[in-house]
C-alpha positions in Angstrom: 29.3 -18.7 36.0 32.8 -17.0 35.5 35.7 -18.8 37.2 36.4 -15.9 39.0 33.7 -16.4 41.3 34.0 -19.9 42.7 38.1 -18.4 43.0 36.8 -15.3 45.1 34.7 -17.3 47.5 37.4 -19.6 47.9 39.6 -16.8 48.8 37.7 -15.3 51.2 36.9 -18.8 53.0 40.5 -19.7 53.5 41.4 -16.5 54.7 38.5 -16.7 56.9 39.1 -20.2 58.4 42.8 -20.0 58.5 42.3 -18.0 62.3 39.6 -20.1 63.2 42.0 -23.0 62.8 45.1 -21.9 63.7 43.5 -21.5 67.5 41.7 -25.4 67.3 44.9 -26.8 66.4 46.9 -25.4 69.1 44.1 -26.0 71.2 44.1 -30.0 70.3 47.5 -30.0 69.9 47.7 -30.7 66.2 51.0 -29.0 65.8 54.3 -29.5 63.8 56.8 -31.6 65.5 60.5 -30.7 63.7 63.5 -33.3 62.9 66.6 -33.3 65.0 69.1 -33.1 62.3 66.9 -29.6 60.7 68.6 -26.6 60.9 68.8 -24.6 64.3 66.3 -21.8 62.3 63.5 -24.8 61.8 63.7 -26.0 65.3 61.8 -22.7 66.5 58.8 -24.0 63.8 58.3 -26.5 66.4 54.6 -26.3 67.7 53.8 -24.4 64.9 49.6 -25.6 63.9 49.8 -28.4 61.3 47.6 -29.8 58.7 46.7 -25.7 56.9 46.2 -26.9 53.9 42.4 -28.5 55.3 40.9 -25.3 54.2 42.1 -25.9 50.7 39.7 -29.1 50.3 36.5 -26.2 50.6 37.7 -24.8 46.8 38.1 -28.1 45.8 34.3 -28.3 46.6 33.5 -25.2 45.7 34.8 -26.0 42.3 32.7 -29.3 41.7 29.7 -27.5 43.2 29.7 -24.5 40.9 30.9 -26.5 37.5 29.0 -29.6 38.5 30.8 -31.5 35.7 32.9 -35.0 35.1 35.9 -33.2 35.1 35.0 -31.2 38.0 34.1 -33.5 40.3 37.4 -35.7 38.6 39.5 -33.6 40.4 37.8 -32.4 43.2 37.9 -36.7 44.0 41.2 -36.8 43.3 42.2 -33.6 45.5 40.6 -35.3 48.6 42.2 -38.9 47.7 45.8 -37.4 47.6 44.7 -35.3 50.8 43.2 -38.1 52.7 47.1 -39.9 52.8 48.6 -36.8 53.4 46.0 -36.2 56.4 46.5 -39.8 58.1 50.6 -38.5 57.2 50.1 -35.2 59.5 47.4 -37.1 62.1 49.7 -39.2 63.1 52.7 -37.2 63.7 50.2 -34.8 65.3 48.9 -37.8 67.4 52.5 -39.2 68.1 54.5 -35.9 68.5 57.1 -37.3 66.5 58.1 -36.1 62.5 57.8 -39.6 61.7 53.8 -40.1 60.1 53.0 -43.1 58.2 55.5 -45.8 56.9 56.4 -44.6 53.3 55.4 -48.4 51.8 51.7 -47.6 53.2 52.2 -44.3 51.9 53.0 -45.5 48.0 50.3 -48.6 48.4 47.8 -45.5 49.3 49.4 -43.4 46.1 49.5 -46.4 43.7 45.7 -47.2 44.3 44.4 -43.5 44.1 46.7 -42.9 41.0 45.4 -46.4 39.6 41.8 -45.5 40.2 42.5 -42.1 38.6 44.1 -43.5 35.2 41.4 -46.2 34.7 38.7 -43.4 35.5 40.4 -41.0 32.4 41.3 -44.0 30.5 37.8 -45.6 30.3 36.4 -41.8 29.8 38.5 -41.5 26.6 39.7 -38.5 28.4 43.0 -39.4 28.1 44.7 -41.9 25.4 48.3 -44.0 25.5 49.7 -41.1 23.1 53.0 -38.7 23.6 51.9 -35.2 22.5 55.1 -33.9 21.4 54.2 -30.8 19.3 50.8 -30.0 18.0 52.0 -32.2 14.7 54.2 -34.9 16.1 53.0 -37.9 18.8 54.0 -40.6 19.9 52.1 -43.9 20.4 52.6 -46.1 23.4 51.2 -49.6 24.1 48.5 -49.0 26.9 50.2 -50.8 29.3 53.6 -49.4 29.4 51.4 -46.5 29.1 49.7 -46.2 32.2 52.5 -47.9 34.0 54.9 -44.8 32.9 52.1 -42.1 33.4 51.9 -43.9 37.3 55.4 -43.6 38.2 55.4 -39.9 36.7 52.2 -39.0 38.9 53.5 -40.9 42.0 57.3 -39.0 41.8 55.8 -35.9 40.6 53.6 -35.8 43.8 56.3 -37.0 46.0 58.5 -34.6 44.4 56.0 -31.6 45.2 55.7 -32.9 48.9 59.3 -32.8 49.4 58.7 -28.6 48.5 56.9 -28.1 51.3 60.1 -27.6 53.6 60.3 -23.3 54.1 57.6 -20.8 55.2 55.4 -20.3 52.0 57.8 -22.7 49.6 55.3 -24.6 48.2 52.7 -22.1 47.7 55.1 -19.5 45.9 56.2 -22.4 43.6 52.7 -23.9 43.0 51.4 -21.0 41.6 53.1 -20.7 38.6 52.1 -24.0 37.6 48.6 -23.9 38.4 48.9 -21.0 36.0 50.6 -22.5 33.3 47.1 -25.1 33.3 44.8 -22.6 33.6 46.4 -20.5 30.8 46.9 -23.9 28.0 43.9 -25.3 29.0 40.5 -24.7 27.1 38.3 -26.8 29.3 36.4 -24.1 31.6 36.1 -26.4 34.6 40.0 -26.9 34.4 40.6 -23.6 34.2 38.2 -22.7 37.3 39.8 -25.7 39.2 43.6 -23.9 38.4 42.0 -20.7 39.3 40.8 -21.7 42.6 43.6 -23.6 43.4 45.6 -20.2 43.0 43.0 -18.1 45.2 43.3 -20.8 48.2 47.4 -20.6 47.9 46.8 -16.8 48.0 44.7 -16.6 51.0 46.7 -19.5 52.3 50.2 -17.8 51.8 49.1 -14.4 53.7 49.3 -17.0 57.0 51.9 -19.3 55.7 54.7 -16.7 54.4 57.7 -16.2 56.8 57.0 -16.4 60.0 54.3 -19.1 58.8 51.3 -19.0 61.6 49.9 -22.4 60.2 51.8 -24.6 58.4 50.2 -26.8 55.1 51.6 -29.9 56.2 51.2 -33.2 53.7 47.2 -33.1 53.6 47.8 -30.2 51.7 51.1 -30.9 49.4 50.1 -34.4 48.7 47.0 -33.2 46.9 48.4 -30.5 45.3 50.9 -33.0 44.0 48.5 -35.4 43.0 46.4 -33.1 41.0 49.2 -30.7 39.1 50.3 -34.4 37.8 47.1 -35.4 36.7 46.4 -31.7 35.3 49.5 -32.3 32.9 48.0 -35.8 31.7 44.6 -34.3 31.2 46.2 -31.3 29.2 48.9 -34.3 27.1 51.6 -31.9 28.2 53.9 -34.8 29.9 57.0 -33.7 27.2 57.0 -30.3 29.2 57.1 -31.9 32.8 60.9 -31.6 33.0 60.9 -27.9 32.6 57.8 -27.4 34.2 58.2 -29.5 37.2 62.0 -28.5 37.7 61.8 -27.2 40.9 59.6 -29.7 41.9 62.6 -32.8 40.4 65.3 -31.0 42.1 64.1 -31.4 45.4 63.3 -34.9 45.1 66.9 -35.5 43.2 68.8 -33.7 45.5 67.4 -36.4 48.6 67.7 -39.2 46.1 71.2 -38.6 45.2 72.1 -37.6 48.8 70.2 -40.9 50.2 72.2 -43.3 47.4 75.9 -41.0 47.8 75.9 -41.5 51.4 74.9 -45.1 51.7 78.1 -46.3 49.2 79.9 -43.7 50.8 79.3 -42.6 54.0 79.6 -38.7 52.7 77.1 -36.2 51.7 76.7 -34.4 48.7 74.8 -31.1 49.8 75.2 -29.8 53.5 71.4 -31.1 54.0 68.3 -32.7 51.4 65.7 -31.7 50.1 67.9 -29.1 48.4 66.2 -25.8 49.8 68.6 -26.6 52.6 71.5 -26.5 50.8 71.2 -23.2 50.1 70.6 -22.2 53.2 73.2 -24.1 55.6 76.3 -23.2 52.4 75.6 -20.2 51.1 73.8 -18.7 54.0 70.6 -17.6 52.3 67.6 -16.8 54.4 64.1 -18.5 54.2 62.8 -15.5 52.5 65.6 -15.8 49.7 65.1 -19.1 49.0 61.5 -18.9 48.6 61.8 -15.8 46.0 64.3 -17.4 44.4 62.9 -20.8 43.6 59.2 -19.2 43.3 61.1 -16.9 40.5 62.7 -19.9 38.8 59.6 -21.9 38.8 58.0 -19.0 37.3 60.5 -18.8 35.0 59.8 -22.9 33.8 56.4 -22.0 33.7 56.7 -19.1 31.2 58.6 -21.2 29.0 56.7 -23.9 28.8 53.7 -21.6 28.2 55.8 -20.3 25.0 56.6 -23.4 23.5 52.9 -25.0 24.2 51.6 -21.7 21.9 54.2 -22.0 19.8 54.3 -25.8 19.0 51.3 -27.2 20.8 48.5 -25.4 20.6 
């Protein structure tokens, strides 16, 4: 079956569902609660319906049920693994009314164990080996365990990293794209290339709701597993070399709340006006949600065309 159909019924079912969930969660009360210390603009998000990015676990089964492969139902698993933390994540602040979900140790215990399982499940499938693809002619062996220790710590900050996007109306979704794009272009498996394709039809459907004024807002069940599975789509592909270009929206934002988070403890200043770095932008040089979201969406298009070019030109 052509991947375009599995990505067409995903479409249609999250644009669909979004309405029916929207009303349920304000009807339960499963809605955003905002941080104090966000910008005046976020405060009005508050109450906004949580957890939108539910709907995207029906193209993750729509995927494994129209391929019906190993490497389909690979990532369906690992969508719903990095979703399941990132649900308990939103439950909880849903359940609490405060911004503050799980502790971030249970968090990374919950991350190191699904990224574990996920390793040892490619590992032992000879789908992946402890080799650095550099260019199509040059690689790189690593010892297996500093291997999978190093490919662990780049899928658990790469995820992290792609959570810590999710901050403006329809961030995430504009910058996700791209990349989803840039795996379904390189890759030559056709379930890869279906999952990448109806990943890209959910944000689609998902971004007509979330885009500024958002309606519904993803929330971590939904940026934790698309984290977790554009990391594991670059170890799958051997494309780890590119992940600083590809991924450089994605680094800044973490960077910018590591460096802010480190500056300010030795010396009780700040770097930026506010982390994750989107905020920056908008509390110093005054730019509007809208802006910002073209703007980083158009730079992470930018890294993804690149890396597309050198993979054909030194890769393929």
């Amino acid at each position: 079956m052509p991947a375009i159909v599995p990505a067409l019924v995903a479409f249609v079912l999250v644009m669909a569902l979004i309405p029916l969930q929207t009303r349920l969660s304000r009807a339960y009360g499963v809605v955003q609660p905002i941080r104090q210390e966000l910008p005046p603009d976020q405060q009005k998000k508050r109450g906004t319906p949580l957890m939108g990015g539910l709907v995207f676990l029906l193209g993750a089964l729509v995927t494994w049920w129209v391929q019906q492969s190993t490497i389909a139902g690979f990532l369906s698993i690992a969508f719903f693994a990095f979703a399941l933390i990132g649900f308990l994540d939103d439950f909880k602040k849903a359940y609490t009314k405060s911004p503050d979900g799980i502790s971030a140790r249970s968090k990374l215990w919950m991350q190191i164990v699904v990224t574990g399982g996920a390793l040892y499940f490619l590992m032992s499938h000879n789908m992946v080996e402890s080799v650095l693809h550099v260019t199509r002619n040059v690689t790189v062996d690593i010892p297996v365990a500093v291997f999978v220790i190093g490919v662990g710590l780049i899928v658990i900050g790469s995820t992290n990293a792609i959570n810590f996007t999710d901050g403006l109306d329809g961030l995430l979704s504009v910058c996700a794209i791209p990349t989803y794009f840039f795996f379904f272009a390189i890759s030559h498996e056709t379930d890869v290339r279906a999952f990448c394709l109806v990943m890209i039809a959910c944000l689609l459907g998902f971004l007509f709701y979330n885009r500024y004024p958002a309606r519904i807002i993803m929330g971590d069940t939904g940026s934790m597993a698309i984290g977790g599975t554009l990391a594991l789509l670059a170890v799958i592909e051997h494309v780890l070399i590119l992940l600083p270009i590809l991924f450089l929206v994605y680094i800044a934002e973490i960077l910018s709340v590591i460096i802010q988070v480190s500056y300010f403890k030795r010396t009780g200043k700040r770097i930026f006006r506010m982390s994750p770095i989107h905020y920056h932008f908008s509390l110093k040089y005054g730019w509007n949600e809208n802006t910002i979201v073209i703007v980083f969406g158009g730079v992470s298009w930018a890294c993804s065309l690149l890396c597309l070019g050198y993979y054909d030109l030194l890769m393929k």
